[in-house]
Residue frames as a rotation matrix with the C-alpha (Angstrom) as fourth column:
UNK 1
0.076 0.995 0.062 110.00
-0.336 0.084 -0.938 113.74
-0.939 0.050 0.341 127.84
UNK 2
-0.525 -0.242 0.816 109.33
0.557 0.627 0.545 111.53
-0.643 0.741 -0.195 124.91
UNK 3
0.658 0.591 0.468 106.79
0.735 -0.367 -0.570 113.95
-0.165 0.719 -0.675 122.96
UNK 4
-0.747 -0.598 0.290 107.21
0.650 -0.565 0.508 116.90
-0.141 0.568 0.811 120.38
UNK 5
-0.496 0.743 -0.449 105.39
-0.175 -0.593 -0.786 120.05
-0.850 -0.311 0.424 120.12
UNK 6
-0.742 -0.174 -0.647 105.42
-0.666 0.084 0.741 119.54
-0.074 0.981 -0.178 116.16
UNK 7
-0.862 -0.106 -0.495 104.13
-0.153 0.987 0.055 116.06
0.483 0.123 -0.867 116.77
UNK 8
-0.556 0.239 -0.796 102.50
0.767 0.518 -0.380 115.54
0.322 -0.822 -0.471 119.83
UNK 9
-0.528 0.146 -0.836 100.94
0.557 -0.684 -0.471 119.33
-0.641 -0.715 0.280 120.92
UNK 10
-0.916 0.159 -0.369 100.59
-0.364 -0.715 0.597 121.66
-0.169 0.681 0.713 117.52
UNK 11
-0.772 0.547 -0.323 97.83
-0.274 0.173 0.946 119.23
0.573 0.819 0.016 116.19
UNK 12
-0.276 0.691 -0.668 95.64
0.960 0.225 -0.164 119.06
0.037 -0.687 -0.726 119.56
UNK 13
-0.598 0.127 -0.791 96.01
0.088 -0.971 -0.222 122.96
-0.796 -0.203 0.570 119.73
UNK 14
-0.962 0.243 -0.124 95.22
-0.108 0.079 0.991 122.90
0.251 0.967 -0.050 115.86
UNK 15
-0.305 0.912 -0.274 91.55
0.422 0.387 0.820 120.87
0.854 0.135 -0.503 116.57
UNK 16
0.069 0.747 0.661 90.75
-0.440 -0.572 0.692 123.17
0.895 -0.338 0.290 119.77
UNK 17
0.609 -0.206 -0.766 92.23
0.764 0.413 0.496 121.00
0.214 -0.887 0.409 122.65
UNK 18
0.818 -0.232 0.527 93.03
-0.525 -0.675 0.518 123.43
0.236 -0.700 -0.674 125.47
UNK 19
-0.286 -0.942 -0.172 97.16
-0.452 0.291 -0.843 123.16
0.845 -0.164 -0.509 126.86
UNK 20
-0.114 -0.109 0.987 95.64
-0.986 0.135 -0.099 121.70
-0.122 -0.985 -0.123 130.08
UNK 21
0.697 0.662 0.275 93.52
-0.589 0.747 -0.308 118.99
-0.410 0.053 0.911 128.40
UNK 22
0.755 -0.414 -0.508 96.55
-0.442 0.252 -0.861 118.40
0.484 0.875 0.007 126.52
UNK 23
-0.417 -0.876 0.242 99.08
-0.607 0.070 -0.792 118.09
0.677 -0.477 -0.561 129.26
UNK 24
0.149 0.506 0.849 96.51
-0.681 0.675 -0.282 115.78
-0.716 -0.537 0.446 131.15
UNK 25
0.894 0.186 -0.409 96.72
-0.449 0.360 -0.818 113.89
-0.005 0.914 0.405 127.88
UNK 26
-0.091 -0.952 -0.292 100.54
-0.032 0.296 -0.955 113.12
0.995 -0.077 -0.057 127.46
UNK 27
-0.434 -0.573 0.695 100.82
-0.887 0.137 -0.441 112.53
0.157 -0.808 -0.567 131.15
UNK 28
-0.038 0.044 0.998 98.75
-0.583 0.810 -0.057 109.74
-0.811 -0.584 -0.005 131.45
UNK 29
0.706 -0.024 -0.708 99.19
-0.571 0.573 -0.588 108.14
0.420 0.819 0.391 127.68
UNK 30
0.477 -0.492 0.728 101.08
-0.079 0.801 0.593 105.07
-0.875 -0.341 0.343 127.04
UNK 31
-0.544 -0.818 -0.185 103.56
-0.325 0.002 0.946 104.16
-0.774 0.575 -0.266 125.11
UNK 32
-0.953 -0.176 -0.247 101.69
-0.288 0.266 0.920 102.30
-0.097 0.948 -0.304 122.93
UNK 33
0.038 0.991 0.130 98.03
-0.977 0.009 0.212 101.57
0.209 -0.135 0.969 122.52
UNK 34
-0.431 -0.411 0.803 96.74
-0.857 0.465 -0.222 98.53
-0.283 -0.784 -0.553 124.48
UNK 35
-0.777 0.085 -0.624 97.10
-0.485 0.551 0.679 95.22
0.402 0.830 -0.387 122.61
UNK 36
0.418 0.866 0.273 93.58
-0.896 0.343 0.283 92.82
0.152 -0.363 0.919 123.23
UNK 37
0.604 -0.028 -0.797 95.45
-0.101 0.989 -0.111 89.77
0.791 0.147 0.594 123.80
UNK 38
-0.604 -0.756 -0.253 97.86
0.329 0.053 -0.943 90.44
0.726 -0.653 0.216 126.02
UNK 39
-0.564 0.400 0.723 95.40
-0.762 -0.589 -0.268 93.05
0.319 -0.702 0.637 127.80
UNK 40
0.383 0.920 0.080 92.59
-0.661 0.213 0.719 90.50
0.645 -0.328 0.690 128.14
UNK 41
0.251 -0.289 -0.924 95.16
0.137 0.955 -0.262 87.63
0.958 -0.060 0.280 129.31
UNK 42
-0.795 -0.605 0.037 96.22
0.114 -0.209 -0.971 89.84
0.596 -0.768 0.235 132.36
UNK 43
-0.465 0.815 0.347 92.56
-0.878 -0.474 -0.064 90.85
0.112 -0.334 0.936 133.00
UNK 44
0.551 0.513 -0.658 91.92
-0.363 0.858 0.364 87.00
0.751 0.038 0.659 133.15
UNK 45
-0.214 -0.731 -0.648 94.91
0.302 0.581 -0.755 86.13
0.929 -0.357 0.097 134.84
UNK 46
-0.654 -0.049 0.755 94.02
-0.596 -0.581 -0.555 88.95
0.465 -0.813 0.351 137.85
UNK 47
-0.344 0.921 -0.183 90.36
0.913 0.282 -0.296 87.32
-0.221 -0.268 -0.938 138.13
UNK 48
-0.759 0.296 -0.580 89.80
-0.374 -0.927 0.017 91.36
-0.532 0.229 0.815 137.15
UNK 49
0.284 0.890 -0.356 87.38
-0.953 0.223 -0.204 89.92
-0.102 0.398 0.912 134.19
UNK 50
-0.860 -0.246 0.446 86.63
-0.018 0.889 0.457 85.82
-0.509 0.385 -0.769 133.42
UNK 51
-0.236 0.774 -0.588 84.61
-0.878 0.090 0.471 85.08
0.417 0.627 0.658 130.50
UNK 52
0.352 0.598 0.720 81.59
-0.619 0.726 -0.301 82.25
-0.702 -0.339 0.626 131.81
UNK 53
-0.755 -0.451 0.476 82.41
-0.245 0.867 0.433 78.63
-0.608 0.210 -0.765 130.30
UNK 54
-0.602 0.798 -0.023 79.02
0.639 0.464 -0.613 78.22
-0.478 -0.384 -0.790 130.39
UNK 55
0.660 0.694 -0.288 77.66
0.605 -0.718 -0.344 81.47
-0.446 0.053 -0.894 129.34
UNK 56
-0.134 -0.448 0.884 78.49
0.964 -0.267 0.011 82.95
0.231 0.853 0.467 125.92
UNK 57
-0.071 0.025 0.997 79.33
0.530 -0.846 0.059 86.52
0.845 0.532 0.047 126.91
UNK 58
0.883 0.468 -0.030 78.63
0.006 0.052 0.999 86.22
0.469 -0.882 0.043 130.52
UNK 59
-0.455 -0.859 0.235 82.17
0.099 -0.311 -0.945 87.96
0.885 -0.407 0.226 132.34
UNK 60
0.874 0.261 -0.409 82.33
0.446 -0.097 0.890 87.76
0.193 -0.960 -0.201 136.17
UNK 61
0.164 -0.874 0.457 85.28
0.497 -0.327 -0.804 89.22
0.852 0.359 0.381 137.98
UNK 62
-0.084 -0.100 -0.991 86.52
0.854 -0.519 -0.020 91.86
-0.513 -0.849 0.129 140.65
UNK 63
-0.966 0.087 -0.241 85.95
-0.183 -0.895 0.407 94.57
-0.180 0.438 0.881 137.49
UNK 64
-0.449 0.891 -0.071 82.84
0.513 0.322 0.796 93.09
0.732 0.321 -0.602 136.62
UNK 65
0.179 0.563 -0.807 81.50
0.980 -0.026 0.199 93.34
0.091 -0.826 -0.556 140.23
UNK 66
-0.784 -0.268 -0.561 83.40
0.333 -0.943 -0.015 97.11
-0.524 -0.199 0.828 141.04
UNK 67
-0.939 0.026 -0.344 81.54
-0.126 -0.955 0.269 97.92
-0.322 0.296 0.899 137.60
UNK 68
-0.571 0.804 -0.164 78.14
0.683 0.577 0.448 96.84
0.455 0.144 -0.879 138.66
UNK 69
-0.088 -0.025 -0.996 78.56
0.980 -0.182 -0.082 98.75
-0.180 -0.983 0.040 141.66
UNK 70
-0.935 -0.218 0.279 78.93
0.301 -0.905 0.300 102.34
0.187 0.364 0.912 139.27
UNK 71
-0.160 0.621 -0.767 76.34
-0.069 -0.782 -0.619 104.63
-0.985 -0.046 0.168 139.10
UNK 72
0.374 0.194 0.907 75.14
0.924 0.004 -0.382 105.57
-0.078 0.981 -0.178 135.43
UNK 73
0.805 -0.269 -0.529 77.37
-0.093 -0.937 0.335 107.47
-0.586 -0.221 -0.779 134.24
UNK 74
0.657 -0.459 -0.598 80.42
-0.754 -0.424 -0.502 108.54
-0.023 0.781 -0.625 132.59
UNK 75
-0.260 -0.843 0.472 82.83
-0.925 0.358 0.130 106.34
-0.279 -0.402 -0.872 134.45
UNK 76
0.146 0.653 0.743 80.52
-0.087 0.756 -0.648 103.16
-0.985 0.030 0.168 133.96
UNK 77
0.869 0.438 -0.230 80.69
-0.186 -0.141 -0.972 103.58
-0.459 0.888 -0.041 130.35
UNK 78
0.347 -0.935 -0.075 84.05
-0.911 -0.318 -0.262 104.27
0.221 0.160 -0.962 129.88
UNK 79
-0.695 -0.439 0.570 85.10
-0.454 0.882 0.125 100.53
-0.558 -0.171 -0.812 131.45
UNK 80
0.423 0.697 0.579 82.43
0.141 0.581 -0.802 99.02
-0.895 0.421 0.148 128.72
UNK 81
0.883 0.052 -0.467 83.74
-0.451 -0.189 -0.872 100.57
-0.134 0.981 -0.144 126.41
UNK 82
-0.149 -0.979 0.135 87.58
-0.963 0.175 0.206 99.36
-0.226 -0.100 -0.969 126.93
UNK 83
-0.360 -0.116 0.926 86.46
-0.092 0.992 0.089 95.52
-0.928 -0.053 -0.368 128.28
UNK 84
0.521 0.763 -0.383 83.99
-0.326 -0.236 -0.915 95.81
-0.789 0.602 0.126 124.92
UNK 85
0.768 -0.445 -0.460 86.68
-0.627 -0.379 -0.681 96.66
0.129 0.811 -0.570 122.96
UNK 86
-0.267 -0.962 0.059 89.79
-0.956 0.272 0.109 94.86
-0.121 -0.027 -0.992 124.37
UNK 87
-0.538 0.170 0.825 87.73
0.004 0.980 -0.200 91.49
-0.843 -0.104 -0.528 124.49
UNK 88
0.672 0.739 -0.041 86.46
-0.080 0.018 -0.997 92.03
-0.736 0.673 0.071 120.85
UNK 89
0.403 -0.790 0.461 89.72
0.823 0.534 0.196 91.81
-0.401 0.301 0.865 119.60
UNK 90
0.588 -0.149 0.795 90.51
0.413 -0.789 -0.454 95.68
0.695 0.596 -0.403 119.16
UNK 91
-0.485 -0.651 -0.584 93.30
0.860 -0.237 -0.451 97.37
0.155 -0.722 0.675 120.99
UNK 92
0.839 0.520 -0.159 92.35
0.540 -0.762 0.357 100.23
0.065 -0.385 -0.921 122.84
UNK 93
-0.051 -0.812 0.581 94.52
0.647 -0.470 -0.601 103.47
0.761 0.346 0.549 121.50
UNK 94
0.848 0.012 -0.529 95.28
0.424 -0.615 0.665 105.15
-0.318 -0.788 -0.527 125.47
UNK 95
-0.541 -0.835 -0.098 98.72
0.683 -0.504 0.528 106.18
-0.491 0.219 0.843 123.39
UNK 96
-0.836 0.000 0.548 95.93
0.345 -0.776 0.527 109.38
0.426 0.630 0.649 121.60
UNK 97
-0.825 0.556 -0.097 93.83
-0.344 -0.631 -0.695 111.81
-0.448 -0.540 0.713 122.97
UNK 98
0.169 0.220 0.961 91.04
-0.931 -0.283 0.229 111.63
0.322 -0.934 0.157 124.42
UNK 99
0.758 0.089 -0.646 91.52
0.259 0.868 0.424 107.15
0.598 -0.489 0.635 125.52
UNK 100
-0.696 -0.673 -0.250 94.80
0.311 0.032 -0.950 108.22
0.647 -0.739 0.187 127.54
UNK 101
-0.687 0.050 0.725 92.70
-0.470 -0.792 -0.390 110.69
0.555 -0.609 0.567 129.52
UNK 102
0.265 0.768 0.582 89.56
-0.914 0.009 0.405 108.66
0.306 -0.640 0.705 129.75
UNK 103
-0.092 -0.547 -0.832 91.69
0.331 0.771 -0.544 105.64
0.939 -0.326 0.111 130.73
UNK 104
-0.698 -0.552 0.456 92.91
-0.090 -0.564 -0.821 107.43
0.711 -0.614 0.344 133.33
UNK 105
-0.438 0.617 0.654 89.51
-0.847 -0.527 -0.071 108.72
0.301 -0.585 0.754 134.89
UNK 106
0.402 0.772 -0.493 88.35
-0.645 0.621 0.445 105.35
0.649 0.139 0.748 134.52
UNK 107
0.131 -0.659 -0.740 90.95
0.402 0.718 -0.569 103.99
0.906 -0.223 0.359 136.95
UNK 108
-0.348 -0.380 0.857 90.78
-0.346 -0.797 -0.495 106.88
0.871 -0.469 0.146 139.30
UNK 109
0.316 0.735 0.600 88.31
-0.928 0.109 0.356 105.29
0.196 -0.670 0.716 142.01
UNK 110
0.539 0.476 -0.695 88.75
-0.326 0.878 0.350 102.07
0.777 0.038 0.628 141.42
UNK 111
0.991 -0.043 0.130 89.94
-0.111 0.308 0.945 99.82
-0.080 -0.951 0.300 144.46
UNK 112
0.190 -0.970 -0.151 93.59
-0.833 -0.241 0.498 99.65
-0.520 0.031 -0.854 145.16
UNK 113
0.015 -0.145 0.989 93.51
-0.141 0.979 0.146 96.17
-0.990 -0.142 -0.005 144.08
UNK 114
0.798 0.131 0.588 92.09
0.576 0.121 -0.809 97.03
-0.177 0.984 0.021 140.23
UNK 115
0.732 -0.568 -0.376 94.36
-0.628 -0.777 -0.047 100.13
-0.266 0.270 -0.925 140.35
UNK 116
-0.037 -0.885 0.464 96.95
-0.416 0.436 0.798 97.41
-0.909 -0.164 -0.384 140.45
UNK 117
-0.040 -0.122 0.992 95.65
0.698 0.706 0.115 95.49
-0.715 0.697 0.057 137.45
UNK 118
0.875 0.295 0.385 95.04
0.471 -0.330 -0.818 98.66
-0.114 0.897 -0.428 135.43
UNK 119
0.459 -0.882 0.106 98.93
-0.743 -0.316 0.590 99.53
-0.487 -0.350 -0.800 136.46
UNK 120
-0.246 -0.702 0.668 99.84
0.064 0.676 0.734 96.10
-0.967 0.224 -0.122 134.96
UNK 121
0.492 0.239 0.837 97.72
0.856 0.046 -0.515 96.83
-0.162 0.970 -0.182 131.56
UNK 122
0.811 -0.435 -0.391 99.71
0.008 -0.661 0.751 100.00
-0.585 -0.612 -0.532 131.85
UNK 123
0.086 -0.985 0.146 102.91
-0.548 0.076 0.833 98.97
-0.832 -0.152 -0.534 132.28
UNK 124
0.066 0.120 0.991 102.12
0.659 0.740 -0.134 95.98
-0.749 0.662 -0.030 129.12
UNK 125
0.552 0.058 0.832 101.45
0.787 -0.365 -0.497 98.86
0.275 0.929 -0.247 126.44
UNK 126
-0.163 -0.895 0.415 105.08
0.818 -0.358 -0.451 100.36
0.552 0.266 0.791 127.71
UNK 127
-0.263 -0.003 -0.965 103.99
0.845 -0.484 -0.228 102.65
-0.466 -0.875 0.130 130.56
UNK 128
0.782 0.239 0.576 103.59
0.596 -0.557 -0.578 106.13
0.182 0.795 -0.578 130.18
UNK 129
0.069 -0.994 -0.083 106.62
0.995 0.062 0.082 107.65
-0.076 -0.088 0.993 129.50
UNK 130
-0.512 -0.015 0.859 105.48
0.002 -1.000 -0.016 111.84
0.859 -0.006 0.512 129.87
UNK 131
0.183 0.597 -0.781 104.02
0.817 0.350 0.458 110.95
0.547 -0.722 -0.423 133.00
UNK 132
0.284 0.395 -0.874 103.59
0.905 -0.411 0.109 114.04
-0.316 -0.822 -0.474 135.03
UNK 133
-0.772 -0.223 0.595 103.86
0.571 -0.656 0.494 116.82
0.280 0.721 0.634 132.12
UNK 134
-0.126 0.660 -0.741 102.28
0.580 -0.557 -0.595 119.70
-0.805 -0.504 -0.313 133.72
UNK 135
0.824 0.530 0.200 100.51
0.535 -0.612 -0.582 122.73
-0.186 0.587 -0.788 131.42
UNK 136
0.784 -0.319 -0.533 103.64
-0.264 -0.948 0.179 124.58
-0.562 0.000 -0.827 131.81
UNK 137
-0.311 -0.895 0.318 105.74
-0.083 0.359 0.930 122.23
-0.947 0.263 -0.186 130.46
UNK 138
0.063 0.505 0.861 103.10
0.924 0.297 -0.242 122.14
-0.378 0.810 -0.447 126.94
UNK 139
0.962 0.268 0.047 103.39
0.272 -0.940 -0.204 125.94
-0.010 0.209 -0.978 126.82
UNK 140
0.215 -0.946 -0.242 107.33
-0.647 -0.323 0.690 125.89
-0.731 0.008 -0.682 127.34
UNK 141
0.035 0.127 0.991 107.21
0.506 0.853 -0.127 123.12
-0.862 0.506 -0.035 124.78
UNK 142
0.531 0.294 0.794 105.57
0.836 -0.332 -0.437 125.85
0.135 0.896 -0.423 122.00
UNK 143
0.992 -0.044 -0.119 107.57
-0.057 -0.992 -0.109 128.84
-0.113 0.115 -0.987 122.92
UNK 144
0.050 -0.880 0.473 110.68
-0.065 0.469 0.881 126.36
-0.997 -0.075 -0.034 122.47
UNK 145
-0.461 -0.397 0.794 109.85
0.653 0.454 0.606 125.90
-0.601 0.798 0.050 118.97
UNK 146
0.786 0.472 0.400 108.33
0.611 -0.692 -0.384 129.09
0.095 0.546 -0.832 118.02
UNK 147
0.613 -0.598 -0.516 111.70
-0.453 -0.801 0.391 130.61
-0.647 -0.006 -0.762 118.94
UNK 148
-0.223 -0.793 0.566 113.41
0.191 0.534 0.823 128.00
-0.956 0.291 0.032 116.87
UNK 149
0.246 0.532 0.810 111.20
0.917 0.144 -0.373 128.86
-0.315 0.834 -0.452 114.15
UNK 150
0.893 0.037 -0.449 112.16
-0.032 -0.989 -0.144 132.52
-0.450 0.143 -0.882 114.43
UNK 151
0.190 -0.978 -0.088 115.57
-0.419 -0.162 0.893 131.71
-0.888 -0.132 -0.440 114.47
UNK 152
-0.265 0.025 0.964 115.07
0.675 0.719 0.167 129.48
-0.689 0.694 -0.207 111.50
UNK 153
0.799 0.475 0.369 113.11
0.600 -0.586 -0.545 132.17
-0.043 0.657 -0.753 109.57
UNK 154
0.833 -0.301 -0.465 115.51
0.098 -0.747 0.657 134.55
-0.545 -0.593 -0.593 110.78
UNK 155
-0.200 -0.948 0.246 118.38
-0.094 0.268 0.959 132.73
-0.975 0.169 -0.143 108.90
UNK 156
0.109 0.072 0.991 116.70
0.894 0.430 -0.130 131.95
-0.435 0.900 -0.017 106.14
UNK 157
0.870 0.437 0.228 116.51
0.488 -0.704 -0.516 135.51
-0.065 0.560 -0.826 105.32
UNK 158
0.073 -0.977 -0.200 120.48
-0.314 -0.213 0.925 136.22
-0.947 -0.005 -0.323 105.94
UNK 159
-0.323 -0.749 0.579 121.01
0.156 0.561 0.813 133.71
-0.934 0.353 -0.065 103.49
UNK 160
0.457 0.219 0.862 118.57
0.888 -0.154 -0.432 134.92
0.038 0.963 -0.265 100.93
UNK 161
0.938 0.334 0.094 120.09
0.301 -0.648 -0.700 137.69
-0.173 0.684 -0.708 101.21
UNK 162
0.109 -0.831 0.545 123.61
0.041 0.552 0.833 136.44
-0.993 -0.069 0.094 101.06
UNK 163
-0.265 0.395 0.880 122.46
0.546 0.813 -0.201 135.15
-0.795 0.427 -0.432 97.75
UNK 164
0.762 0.594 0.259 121.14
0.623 -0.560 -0.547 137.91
-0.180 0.578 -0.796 96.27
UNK 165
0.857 -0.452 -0.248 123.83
-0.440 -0.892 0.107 140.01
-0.270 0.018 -0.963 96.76
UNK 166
-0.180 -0.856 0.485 126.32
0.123 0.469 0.875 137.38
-0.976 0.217 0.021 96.16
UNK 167
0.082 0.326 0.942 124.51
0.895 0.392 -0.214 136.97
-0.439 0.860 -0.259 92.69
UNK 168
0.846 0.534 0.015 124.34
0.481 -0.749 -0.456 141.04
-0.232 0.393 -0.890 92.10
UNK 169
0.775 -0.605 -0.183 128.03
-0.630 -0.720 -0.291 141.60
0.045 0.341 -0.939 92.40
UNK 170
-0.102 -0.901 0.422 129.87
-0.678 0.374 0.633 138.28
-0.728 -0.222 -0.649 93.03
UNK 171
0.333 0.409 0.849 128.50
0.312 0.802 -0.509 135.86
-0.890 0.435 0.139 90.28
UNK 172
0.876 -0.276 -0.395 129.61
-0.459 -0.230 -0.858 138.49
0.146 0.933 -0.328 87.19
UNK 173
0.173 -0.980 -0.100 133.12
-0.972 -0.186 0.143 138.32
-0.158 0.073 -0.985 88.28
UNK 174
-0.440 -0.207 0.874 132.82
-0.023 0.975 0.219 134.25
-0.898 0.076 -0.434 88.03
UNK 175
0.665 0.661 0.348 130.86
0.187 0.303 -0.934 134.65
-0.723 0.686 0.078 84.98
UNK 176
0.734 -0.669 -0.118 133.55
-0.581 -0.528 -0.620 136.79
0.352 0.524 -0.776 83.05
UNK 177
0.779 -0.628 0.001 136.50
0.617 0.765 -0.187 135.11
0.116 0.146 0.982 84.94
UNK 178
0.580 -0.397 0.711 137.44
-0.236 -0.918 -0.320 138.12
0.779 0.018 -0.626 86.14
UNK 179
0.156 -0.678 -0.719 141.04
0.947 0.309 -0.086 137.38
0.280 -0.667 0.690 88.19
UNK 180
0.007 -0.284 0.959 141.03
0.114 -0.952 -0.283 141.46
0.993 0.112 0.026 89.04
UNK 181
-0.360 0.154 -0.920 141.68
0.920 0.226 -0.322 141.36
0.158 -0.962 -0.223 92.86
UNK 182
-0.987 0.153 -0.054 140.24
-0.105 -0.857 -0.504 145.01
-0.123 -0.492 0.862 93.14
UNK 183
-0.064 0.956 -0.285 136.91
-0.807 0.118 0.579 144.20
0.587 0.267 0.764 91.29
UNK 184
-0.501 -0.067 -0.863 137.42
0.447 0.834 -0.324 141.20
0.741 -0.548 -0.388 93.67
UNK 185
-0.745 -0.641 -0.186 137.89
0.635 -0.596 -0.491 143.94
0.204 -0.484 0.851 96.40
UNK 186
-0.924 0.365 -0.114 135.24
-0.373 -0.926 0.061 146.29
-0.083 0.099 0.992 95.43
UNK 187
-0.214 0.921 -0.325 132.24
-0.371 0.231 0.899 143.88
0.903 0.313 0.293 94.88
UNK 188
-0.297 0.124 -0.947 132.87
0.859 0.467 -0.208 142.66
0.416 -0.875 -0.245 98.65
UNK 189
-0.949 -0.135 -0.285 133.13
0.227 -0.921 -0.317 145.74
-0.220 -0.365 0.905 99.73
UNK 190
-0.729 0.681 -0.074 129.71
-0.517 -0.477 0.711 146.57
0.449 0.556 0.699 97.65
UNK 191
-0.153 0.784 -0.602 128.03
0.124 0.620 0.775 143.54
0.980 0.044 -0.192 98.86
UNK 192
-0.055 0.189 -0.980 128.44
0.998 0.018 -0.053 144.15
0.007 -0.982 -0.190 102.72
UNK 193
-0.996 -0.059 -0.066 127.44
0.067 -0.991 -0.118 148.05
-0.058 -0.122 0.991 101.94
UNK 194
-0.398 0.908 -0.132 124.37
-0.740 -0.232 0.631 147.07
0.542 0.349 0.764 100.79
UNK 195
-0.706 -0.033 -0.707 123.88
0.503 0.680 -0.534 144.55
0.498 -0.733 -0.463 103.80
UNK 196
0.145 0.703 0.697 120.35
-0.441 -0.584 0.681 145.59
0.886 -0.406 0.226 105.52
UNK 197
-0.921 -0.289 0.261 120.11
-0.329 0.221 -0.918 144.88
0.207 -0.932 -0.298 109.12
C-alpha cells in the first residue's frame, strides 16, 4: 500500500472521519487528482460528453443522456459537479477525501459502458494504487505506528537516561582527566547501579 498512517490516516481521524469512511477513501483514490485536459479529451474522445459547435455550453453525450436519466439527487449532482469542474478548466482532486469517495459512488450505477470511460479517467490520474484497503487494514495501520511510537518513546528515555548518568559519574573523570582505571571501574559500576528499569 502506497499510504501512511502519519500522512494519509492520523489527519482524517484528527477532523472526525470514521476508519471506515477512511478506508473507503484510500481504496478508491487516485494517484493523482484528475487533470481537465486530459480528463475532458477522453470524455470527448468516448462520445461520454461533446461540447455543441453550435451551442455555447450545450454538452450531449452517453453521460449527458445516463445523467438526464438520474433522479434528483445526490448522484446527479455529484457528475455536475466533476463535468462542471473538469470542463472549466479545474482538476478534480479524487487523490483527497471526500472526491475519491464521491467519485466512486458516482460511477457505481452507471452503465458498463461509462464504467469503462470512468475506468479510463481513472487509470489517466495513475489508478488507484490502495485499491481494496479494508477498515482493518486503517486500524492495523495506527496500531503499527503507535507501537513504533512507544518503542521510540521508549528509547528515548534509555538514552536520557544514559546521559544523565553518563554526565553524573562519567563526564568528571573526562573533565579532570582522570586516567585512574578504578575510578574508571567504580563510576561504571555506579552508573549501571543506579540504572532504573
Amino acid at each position: 500500500m502506497s499510504y501512511s498512517y502519519i500522512n494519509d490516516i492520523k489527519p482524517l481521524q484528527d477532523a472526525g472521519v470514521s476508519n471506515a469512511d477512511i478506508a473507503q477513501h484510500l481504496s478508491n483514490r487516485t494517484a493523482q487528482a484528475m487533470q481537465s485536459q486530459e480528463s475532458v479529451y477522453e470524455l470527448q474522445n468516448t462520445g461520454a460528453v461533446i461540447n455543441s459547435p453550435v451551442l455555447i455550453s450545450q454538452r450531449t453525450g452517453t453521460l449527458i443522456d445516463y445523467w438526464q436519466g438520474l433522479p434528483v439527487g445526490q448522484e446527479k449532482d455529484l457528475i455536475a459537479f466533476f463535468l462542471s469542474t473538469l470542463f472549466d478548466g479545474n482538476p478534480v482532486k479524487t487523490n483527497e477525501f471526500p472526491r475519491s469517495t464521491q467519485f466512486a459512488l458516482a460511477e457505481l450505477n452507471m452503465t458498463p459502458d461509462l464504467q469503462l470511460v470512468a475506468e479510463s479517467l481513472v487509470n489517466l490520474a495513475g489508478g488507484r494504487p490502495d485499491q481494496g484497503t479494508t477498515e482493518a487494514d486503517v486500524v492495523a495501520s495506527q496500531a503499527a505506528y503507535e507501537a513504533e511510537q512507544a518503542e521510540n518513546e521508549a528509547l528515548a528515555a534509555l538514552d536520557q537516561q544514559y546521559w544523565s548518568l553518563h554526565n553524573t559519574y562519567i563526564s568528571p573523570l573526562n573533565d579532570s582527566r582522570n586516567t585512574n582505571s578504578a575510578d574508571w571501574q567504580t563510576a561504571l559500576n555506579n552508573m549501571a547501579a543506579n540504572w532504573v528499569e
